[in-house]
N, CA and C atoms as an extended XYZ file, in Angstrom:
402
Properties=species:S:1:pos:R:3:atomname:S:1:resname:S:1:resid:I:1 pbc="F F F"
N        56.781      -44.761        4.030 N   UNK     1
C        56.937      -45.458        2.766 CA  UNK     1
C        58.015      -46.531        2.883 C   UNK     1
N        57.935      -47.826        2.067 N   UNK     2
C        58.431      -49.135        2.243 CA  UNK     2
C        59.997      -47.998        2.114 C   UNK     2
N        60.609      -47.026        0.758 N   UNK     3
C        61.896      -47.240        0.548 CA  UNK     3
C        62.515      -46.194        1.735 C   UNK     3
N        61.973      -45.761        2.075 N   UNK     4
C        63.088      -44.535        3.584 CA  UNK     4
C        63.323      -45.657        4.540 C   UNK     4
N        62.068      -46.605        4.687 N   UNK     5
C        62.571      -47.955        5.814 CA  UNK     5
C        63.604      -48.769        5.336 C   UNK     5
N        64.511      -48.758        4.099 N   UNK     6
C        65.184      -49.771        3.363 CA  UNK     6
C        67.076      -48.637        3.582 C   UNK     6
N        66.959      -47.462        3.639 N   UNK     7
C        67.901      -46.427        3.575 CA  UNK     7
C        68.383      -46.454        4.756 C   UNK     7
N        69.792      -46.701        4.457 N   UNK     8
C        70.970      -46.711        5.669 CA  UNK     8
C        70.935      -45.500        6.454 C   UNK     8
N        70.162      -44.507        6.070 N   UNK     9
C        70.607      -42.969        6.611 CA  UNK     9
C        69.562      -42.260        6.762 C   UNK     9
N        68.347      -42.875        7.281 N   UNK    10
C        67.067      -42.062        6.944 CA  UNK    10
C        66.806      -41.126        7.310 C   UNK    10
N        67.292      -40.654        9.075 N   UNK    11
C        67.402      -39.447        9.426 CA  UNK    11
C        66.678      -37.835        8.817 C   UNK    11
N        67.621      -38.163        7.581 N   UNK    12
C        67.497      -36.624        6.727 CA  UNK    12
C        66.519      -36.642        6.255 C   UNK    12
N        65.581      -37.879        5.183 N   UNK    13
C        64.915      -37.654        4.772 CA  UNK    13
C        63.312      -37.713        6.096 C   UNK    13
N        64.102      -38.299        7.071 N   UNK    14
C        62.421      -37.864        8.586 CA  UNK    14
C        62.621      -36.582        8.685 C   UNK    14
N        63.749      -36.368        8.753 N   UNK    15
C        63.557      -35.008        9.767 CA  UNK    15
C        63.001      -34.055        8.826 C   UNK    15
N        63.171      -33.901        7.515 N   UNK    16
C        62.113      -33.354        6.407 CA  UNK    16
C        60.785      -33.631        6.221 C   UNK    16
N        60.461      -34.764        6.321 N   UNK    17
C        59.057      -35.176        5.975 CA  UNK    17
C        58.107      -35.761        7.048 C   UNK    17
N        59.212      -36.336        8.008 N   UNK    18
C        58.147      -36.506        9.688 CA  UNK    18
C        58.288      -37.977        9.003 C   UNK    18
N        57.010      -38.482        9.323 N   UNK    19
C        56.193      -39.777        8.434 CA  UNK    19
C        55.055      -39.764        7.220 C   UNK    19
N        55.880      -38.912        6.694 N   UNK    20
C        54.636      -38.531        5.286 CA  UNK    20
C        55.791      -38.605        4.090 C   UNK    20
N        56.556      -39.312        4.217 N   UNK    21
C        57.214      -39.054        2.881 CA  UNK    21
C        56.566      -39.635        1.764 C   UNK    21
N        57.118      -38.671        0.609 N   UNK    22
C        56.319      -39.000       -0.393 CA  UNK    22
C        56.814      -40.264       -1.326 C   UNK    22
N        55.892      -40.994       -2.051 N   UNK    23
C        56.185      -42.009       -2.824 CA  UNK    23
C        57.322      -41.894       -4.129 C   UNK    23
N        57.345      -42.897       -4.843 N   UNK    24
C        58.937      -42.242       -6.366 CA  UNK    24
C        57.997      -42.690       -6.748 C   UNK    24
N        56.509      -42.268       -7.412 N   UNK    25
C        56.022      -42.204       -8.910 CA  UNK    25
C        56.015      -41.377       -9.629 C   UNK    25
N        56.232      -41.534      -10.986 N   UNK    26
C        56.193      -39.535      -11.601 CA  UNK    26
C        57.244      -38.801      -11.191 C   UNK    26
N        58.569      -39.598      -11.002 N   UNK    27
C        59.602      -38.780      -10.319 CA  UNK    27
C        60.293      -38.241      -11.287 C   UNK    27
N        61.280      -36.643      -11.617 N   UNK    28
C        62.006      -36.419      -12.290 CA  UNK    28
C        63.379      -36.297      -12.390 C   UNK    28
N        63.540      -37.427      -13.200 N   UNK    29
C        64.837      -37.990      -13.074 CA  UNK    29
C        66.163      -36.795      -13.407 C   UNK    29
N        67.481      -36.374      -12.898 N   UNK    30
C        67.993      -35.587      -13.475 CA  UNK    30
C        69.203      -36.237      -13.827 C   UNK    30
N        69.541      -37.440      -12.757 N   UNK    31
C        70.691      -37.670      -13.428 CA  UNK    31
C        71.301      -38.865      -12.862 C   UNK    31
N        72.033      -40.293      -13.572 N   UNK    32
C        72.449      -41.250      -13.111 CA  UNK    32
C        73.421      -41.412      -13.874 C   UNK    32
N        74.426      -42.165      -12.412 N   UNK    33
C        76.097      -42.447      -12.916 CA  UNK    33
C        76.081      -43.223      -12.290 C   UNK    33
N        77.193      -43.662      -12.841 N   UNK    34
C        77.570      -45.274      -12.584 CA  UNK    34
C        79.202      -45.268      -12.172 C   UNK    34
N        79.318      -45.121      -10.821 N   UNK    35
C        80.937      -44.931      -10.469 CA  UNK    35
C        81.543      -45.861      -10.381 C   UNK    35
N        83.113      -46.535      -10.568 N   UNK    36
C        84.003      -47.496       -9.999 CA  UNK    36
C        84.238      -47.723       -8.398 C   UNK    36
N        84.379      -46.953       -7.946 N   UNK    37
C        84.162      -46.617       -6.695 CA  UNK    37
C        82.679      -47.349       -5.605 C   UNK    37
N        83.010      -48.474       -5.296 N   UNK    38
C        82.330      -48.780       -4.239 CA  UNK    38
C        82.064      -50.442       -5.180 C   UNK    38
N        81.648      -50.660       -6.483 N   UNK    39
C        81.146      -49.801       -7.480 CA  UNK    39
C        79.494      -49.331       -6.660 C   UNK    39
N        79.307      -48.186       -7.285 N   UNK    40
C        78.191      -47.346       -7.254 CA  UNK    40
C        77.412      -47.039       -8.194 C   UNK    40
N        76.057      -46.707       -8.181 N   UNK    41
C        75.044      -45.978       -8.828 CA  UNK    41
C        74.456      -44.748       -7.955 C   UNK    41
N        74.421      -43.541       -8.512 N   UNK    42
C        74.097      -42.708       -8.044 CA  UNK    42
C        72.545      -42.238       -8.852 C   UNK    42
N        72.203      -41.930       -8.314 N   UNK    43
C        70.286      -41.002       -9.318 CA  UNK    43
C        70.277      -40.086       -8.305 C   UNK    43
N        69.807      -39.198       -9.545 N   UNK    44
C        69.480      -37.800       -8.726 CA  UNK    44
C        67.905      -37.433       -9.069 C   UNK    44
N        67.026      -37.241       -7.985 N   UNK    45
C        65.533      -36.972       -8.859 CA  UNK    45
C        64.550      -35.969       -8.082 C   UNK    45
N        63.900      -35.494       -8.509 N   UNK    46
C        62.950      -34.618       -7.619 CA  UNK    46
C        61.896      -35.333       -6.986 C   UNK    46
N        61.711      -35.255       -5.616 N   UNK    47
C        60.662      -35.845       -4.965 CA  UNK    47
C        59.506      -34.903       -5.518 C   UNK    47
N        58.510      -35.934       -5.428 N   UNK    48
C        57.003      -35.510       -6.258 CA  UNK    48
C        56.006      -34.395       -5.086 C   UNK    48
N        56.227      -34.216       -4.205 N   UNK    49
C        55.645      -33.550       -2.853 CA  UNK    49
C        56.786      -32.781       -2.293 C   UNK    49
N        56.102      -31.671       -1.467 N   UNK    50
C        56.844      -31.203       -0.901 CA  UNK    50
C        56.578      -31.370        0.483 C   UNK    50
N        57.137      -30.840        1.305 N   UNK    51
C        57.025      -31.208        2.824 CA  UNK    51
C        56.554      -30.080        2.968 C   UNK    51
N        55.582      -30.786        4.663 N   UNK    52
C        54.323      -29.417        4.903 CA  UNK    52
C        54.648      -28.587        5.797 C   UNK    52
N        56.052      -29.061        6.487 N   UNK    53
C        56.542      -28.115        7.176 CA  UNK    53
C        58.464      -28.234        6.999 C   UNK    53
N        58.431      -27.208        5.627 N   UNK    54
C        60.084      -27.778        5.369 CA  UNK    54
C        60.678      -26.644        6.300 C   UNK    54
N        62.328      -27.182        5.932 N   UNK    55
C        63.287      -26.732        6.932 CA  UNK    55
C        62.978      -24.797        6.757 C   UNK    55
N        63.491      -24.171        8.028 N   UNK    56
C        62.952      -22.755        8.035 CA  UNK    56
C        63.702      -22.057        6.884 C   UNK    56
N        65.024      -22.606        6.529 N   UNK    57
C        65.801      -22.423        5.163 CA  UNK    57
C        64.967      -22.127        4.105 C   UNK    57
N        64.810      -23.511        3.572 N   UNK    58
C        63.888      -23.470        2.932 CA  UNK    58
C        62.705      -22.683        2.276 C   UNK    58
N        61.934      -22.672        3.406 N   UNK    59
C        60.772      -21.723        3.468 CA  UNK    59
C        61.030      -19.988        3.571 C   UNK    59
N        62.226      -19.780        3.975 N   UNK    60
C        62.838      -18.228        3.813 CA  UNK    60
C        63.120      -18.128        2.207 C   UNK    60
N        63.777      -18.784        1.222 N   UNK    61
C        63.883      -18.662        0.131 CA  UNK    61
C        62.916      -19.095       -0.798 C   UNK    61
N        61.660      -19.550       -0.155 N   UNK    62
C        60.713      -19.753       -1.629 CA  UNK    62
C        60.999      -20.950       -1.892 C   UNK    62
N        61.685      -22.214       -1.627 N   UNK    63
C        61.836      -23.365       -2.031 CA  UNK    63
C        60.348      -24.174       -2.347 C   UNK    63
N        60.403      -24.511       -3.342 N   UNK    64
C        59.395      -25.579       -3.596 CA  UNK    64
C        59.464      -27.433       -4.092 C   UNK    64
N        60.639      -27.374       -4.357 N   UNK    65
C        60.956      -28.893       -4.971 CA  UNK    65
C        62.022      -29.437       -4.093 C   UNK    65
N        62.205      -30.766       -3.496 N   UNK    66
C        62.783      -31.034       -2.427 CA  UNK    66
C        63.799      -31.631       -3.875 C   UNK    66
N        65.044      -32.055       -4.194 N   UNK    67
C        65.893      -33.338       -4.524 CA  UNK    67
C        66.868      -33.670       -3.628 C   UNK    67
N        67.009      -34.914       -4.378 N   UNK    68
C        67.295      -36.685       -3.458 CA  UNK    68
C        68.653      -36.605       -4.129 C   UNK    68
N        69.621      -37.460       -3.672 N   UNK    69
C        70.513      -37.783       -4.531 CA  UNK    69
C        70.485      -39.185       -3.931 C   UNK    69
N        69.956      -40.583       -4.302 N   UNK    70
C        70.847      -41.972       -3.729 CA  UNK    70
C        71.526      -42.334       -4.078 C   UNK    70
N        72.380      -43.300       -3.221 N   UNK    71
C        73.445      -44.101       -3.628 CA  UNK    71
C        73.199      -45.281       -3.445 C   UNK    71
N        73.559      -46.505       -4.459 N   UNK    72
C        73.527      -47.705       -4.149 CA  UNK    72
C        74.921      -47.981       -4.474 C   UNK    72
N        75.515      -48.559       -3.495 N   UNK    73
C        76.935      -49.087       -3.009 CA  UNK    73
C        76.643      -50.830       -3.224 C   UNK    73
N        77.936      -50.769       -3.165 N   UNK    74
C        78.597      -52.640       -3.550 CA  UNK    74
C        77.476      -52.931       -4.683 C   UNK    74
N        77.364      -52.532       -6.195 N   UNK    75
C        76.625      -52.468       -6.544 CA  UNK    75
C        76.837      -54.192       -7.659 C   UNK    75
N        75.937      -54.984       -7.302 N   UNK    76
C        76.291      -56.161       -7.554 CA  UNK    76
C        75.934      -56.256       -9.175 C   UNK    76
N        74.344      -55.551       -9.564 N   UNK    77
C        74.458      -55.791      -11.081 CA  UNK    77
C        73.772      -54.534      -11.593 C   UNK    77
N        73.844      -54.183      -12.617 N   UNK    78
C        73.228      -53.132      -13.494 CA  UNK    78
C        72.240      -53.885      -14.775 C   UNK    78
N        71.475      -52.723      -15.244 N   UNK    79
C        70.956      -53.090      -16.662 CA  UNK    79
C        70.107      -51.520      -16.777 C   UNK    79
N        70.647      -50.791      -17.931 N   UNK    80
C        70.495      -49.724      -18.373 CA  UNK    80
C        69.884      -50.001      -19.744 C   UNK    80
N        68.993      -49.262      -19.954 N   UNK    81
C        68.282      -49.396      -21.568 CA  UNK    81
C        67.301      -48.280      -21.683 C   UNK    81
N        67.585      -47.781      -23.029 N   UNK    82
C        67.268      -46.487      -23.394 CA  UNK    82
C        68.020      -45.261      -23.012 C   UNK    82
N        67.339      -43.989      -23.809 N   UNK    83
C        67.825      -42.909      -23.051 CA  UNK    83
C        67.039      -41.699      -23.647 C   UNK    83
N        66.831      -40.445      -22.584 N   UNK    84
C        66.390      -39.530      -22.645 CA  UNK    84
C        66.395      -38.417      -22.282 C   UNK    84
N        66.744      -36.951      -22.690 N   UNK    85
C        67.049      -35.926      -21.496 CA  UNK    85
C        65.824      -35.388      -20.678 C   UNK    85
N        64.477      -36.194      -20.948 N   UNK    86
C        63.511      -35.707      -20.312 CA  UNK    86
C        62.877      -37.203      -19.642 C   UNK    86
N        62.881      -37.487      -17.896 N   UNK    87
C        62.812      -38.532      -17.629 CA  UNK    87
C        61.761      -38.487      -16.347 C   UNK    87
N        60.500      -38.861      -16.971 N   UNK    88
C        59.455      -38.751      -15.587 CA  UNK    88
C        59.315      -40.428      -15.472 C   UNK    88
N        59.531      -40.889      -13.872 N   UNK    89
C        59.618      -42.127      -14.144 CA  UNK    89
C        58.850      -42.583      -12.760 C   UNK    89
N        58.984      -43.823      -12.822 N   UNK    90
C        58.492      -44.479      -11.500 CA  UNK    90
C        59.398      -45.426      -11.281 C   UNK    90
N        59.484      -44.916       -9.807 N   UNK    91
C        61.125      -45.599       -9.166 CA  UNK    91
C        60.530      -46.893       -8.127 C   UNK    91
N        61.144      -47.759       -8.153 N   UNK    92
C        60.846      -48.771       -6.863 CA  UNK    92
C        62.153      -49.627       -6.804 C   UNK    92
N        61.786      -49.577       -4.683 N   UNK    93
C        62.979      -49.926       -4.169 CA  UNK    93
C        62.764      -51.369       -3.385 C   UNK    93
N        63.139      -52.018       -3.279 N   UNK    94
C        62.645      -52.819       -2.519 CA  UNK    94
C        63.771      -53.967       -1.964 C   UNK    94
N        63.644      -54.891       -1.304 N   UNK    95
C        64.604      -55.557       -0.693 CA  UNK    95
C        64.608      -57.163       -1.168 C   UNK    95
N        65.822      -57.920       -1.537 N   UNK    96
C        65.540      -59.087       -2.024 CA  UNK    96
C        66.591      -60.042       -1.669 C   UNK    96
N        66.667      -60.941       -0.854 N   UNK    97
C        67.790      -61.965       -0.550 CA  UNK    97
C        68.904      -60.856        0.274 C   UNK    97
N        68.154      -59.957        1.315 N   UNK    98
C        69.321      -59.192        1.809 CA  UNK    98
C        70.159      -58.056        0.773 C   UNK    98
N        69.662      -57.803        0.126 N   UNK    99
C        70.173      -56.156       -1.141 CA  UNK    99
C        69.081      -56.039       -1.391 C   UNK    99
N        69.340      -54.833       -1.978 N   UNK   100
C        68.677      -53.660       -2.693 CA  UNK   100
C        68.343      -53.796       -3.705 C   UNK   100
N        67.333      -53.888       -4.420 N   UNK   101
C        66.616      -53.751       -5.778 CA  UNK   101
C        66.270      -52.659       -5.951 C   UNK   101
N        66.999      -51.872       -7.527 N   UNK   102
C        65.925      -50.460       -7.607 CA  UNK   102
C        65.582      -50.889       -9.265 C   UNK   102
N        64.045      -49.774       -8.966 N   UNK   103
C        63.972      -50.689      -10.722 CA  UNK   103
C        63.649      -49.114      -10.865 C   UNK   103
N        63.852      -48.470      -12.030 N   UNK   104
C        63.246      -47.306      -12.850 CA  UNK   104
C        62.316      -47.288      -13.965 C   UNK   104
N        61.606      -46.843      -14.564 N   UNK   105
C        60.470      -47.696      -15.613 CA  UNK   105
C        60.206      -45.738      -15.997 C   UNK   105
N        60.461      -45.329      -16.782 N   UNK   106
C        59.875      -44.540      -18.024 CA  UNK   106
C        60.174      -45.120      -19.482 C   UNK   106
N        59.258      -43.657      -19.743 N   UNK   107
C        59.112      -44.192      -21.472 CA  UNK   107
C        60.089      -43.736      -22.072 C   UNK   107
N        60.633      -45.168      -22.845 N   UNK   108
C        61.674      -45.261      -23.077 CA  UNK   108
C        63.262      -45.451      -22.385 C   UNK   108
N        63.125      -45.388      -21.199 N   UNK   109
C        63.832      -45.783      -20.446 CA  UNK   109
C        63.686      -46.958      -19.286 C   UNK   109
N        64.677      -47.559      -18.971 N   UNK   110
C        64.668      -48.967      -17.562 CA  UNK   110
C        66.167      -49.144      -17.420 C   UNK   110
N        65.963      -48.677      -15.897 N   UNK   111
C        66.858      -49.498      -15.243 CA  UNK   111
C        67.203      -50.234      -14.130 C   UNK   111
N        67.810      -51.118      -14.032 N   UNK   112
C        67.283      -52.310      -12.897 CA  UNK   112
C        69.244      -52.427      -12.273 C   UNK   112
N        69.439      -52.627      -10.765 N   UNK   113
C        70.088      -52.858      -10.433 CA  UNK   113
C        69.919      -53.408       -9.318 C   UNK   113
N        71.026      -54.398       -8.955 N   UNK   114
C        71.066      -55.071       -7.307 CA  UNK   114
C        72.384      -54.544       -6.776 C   UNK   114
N        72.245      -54.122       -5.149 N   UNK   115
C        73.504      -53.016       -4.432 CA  UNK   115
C        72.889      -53.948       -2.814 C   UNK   115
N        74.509      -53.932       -2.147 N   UNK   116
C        74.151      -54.333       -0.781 CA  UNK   116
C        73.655      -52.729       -0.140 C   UNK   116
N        74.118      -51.677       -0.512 N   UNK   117
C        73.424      -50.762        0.253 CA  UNK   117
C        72.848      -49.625       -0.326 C   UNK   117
N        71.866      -48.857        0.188 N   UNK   118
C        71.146      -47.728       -0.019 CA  UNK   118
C        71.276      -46.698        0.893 C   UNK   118
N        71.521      -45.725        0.558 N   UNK   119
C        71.457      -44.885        1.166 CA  UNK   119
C        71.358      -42.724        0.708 C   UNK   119
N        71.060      -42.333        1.034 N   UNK   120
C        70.941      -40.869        1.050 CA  UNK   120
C        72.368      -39.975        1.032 C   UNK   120
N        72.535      -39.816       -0.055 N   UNK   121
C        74.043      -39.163       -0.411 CA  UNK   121
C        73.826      -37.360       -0.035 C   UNK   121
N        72.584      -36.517       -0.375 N   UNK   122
C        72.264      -35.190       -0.321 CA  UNK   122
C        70.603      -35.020       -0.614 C   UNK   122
N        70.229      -34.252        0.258 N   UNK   123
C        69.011      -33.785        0.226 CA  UNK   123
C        69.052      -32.284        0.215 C   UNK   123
N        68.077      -31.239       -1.342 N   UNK   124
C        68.808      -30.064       -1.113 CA  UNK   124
C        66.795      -29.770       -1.663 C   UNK   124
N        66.999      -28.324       -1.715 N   UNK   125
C        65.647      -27.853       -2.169 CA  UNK   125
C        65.823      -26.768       -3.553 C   UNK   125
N        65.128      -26.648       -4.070 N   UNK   126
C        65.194      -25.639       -5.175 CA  UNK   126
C        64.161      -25.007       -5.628 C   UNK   126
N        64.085      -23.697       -6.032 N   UNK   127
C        62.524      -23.039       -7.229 CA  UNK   127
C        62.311      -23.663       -8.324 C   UNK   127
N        61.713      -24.767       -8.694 N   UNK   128
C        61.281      -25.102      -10.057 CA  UNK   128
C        60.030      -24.080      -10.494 C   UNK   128
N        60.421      -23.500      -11.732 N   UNK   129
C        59.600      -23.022      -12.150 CA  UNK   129
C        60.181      -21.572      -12.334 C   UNK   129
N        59.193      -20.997      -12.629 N   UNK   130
C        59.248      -18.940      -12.824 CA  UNK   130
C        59.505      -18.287      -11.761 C   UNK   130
N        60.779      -17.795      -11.227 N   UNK   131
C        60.696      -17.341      -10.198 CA  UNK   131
C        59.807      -15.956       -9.458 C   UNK   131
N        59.785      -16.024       -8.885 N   UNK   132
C        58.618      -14.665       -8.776 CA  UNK   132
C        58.831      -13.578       -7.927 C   UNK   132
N        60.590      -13.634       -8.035 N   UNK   133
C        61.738      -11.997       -7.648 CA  UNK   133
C        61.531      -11.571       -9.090 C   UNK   133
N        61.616      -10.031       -9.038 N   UNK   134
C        61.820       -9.104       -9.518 CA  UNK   134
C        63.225       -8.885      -10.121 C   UNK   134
């Protein structure tokens, strides 16, 4: 996918997914900040797929939902509008004059920023859903 080729750190997210990573449509958003520091934008979201052969971790605990955390560093501009605690969105990353473009697009929500860098802050796994221990 165009955005793991755009990520300073892709490593983590190959060595999870090989060359099948999955696309940011329908992604669930959990959480974005906006730090002084670097300045930064951070999003946190659940990848929409899971990997077909995740880490043996993983697969010992029942994991089913992979999340992302990115970072966009030297973050040159923002534009935030709307808000919601429930955020299924479609993310796109793409590259423009040398930075980073990310745009977010749900309902009721957009946000658009330009950052000289991208990159992969944490990749973790979790049970979404009913767990099915006793």
């Amino acid at each position: 996918m165009a955005w793991a080729s755009l990520l300073h750190n892709s490593e983590g997210i190959s060595a999870v997914y090989g060359g099948d990573v999955p696309d940011l449509r329908d992604v669930q958003v959990h959480e974005v900040a906006l730090l002084r520091d670097g300045p930064t934008l951070k999003i946190r979201l659940d990848l929409p797929g899971y990997p077909e052969a995740p880490p043996r971790k993983w697969a010992l605990q029942g994991f089913n939902t992979v999340q992302v955390e990115f970072s966009f560093g030297a973050l040159r501009e923002v534009l935030v509008e709307g808000f919601s605690v429930e955020v299924r969105a479609d993310i796109s990353v793409g590259e423009e004059d040398g930075r980073v473009k990310l745009g977010v697009s749900a309902e009721g929500v957009r946000i658009e920023a330009v950052a000289e860098t991208f990159y992969l802050s944490k990749i973790s796994a979790y049970t979404d859903g009913p767990s099915s221990a006793l």
